[in-house]
PASEBA-1860 file (N, C-alpha, C; in nm, 3 decimals):
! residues 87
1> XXXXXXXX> -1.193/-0.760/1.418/-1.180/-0.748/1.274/-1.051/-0.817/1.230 ~ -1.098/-0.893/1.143/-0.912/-0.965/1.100/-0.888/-0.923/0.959 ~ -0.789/-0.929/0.899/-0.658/-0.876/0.853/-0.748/-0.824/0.698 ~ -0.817/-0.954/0.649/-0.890/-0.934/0.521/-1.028/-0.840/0.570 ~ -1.081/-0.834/0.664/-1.152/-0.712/0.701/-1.064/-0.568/0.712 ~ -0.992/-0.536/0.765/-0.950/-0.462/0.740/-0.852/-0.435/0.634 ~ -0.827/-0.462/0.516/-0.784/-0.425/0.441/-0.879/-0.418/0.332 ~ -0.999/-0.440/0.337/-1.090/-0.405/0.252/-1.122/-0.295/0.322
9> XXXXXXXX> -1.194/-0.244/0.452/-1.207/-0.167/0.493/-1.113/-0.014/0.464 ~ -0.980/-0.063/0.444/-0.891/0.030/0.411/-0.897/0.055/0.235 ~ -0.908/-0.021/0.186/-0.924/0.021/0.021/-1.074/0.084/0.002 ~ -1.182/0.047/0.099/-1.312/0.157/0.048/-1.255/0.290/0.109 ~ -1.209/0.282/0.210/-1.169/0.394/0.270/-1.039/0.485/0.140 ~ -0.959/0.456/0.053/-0.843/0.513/-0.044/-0.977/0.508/-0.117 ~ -1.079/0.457/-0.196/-1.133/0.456/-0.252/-1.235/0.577/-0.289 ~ -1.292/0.628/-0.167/-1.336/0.730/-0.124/-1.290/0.876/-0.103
17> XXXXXXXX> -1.104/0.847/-0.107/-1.032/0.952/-0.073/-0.969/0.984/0.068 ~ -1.014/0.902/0.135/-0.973/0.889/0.314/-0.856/0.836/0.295 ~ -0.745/0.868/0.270/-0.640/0.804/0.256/-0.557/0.823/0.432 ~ -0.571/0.882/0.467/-0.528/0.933/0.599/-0.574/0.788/0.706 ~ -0.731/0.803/0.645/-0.796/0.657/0.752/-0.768/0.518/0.732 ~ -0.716/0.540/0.596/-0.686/0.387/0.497/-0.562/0.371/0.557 ~ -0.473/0.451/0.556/-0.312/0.377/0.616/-0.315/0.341/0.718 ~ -0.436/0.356/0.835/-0.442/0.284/0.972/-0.485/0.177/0.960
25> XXXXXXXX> -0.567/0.132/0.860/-0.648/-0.020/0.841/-0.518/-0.115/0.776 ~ -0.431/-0.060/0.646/-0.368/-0.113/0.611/-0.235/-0.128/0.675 ~ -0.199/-0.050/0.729/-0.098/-0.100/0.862/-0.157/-0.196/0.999 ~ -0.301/-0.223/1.012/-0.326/-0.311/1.104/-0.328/-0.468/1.025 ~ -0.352/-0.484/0.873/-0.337/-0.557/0.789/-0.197/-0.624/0.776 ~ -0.128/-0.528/0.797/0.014/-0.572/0.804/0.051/-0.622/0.950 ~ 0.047/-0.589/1.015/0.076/-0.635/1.144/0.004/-0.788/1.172 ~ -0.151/-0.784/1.141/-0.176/-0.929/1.129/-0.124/-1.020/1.050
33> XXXXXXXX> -0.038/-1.003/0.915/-0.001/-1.083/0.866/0.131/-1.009/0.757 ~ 0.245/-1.044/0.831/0.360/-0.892/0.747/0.411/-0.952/0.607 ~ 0.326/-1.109/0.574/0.405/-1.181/0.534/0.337/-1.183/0.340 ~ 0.180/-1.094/0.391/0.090/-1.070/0.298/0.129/-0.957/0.192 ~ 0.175/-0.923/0.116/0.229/-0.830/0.028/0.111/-0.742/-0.023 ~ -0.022/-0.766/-0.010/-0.119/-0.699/-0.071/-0.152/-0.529/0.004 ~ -0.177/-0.562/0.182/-0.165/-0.443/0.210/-0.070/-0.357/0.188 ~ 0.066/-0.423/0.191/0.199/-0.286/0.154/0.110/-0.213/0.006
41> XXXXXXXX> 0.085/-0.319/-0.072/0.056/-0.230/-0.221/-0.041/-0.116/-0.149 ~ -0.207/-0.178/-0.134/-0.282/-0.071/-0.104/-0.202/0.028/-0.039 ~ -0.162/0.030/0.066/-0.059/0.104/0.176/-0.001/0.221/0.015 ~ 0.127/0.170/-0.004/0.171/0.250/-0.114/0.104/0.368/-0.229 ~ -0.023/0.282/-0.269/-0.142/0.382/-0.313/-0.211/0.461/-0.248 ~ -0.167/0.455/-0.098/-0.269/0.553/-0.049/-0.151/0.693/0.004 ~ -0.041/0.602/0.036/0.031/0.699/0.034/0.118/0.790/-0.073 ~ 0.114/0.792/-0.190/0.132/0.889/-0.270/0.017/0.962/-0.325
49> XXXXXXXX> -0.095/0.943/-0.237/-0.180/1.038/-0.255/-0.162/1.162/-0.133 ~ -0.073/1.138/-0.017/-0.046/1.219/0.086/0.104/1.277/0.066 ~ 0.068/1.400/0.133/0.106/1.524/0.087/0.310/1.496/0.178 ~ 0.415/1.456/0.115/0.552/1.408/0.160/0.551/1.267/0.205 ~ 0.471/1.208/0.150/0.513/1.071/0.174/0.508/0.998/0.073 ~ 0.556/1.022/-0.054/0.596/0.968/-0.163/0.715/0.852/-0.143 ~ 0.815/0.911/-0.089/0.931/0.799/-0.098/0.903/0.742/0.037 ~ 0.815/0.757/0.133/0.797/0.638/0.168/0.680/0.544/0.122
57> XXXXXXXX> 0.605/0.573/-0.009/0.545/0.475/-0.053/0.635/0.400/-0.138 ~ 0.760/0.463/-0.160/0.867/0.338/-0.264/0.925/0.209/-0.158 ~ 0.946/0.326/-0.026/0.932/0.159/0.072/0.879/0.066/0.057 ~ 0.774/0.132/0.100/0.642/0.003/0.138/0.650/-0.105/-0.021 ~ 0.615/-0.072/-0.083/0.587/-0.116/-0.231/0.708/-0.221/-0.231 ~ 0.808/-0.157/-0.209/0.952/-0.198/-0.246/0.925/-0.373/-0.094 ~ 0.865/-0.327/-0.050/0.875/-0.483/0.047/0.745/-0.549/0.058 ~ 0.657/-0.482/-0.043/0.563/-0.620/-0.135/0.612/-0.654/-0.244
65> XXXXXXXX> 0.707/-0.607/-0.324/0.777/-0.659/-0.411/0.878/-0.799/-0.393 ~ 0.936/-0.790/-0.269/1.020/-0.810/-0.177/0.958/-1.000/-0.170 ~ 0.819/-0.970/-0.090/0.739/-1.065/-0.107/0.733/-1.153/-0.173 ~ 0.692/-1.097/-0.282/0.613/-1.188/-0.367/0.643/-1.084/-0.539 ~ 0.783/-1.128/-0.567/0.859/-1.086/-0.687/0.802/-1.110/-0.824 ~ 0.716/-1.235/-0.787/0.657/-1.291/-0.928/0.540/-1.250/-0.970 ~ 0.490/-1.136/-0.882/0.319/-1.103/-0.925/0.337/-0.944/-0.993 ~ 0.314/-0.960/-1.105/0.342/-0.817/-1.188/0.264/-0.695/-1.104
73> XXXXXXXX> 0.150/-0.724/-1.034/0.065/-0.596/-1.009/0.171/-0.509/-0.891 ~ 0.249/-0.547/-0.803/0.324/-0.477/-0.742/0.477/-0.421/-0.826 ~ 0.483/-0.503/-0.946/0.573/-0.399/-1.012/0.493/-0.275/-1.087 ~ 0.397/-0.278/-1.109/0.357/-0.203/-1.185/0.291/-0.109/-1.046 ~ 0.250/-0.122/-0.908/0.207/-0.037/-0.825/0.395/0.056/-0.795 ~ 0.482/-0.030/-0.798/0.590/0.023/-0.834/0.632/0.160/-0.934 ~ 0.635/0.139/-1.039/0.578/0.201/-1.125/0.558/0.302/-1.118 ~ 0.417/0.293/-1.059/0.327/0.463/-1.027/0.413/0.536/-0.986
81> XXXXXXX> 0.478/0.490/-0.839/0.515/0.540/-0.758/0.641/0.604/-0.782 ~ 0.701/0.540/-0.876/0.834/0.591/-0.875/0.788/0.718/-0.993 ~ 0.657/0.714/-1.096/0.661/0.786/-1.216/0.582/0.927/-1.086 ~ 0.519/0.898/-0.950/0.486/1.028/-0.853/0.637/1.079/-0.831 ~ 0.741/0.966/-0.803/0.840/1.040/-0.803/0.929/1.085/-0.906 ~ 0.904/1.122/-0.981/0.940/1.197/-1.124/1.109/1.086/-1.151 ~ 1.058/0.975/-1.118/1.208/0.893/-1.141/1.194/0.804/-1.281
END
């Protein structure tokens, strides 16, 4: 399975509510390619749906931002994350 398989695989999976199963697809997404900013986002959305891992979805987010500075959808997955963290 390569990188764009599994990171679709991982967004039906957040999609569904498997967020637990989704951060394994989207961390294998990352590892095939760390350089891709899209899985950190999914990554980030799936993890402020899990229960203490809020500020580490400001990580993740925070180094697809990192990425690729010029694409609004990771400031605004930003955003969320920081408005889960009542910041």
């Amino acid at each position: 399975m390569n990188g764009d398989s599994r990171l679709l695989r991982g967004v039906h999976l957040r999609s569904l509510g498997r967020h637990e199963e989704a951060e394994g697809f989207f961390r294998e997404a990352i590892s095939q390619d760390a350089n891709d900013p899209e899985p950190y986002a999914e990554l980030a959305l799936s993890l402020i749906q899990m229960e203490g891992r809020k500020t580490e979805a400001l990580s993740v987010i925070d180094a697809a931002v990192g990425l690729d500075p010029e694409d609004d959808s990771y400031h605004a997955v930003r955003s969320l994350v920081l408005s889960h963290l009542d910041r």
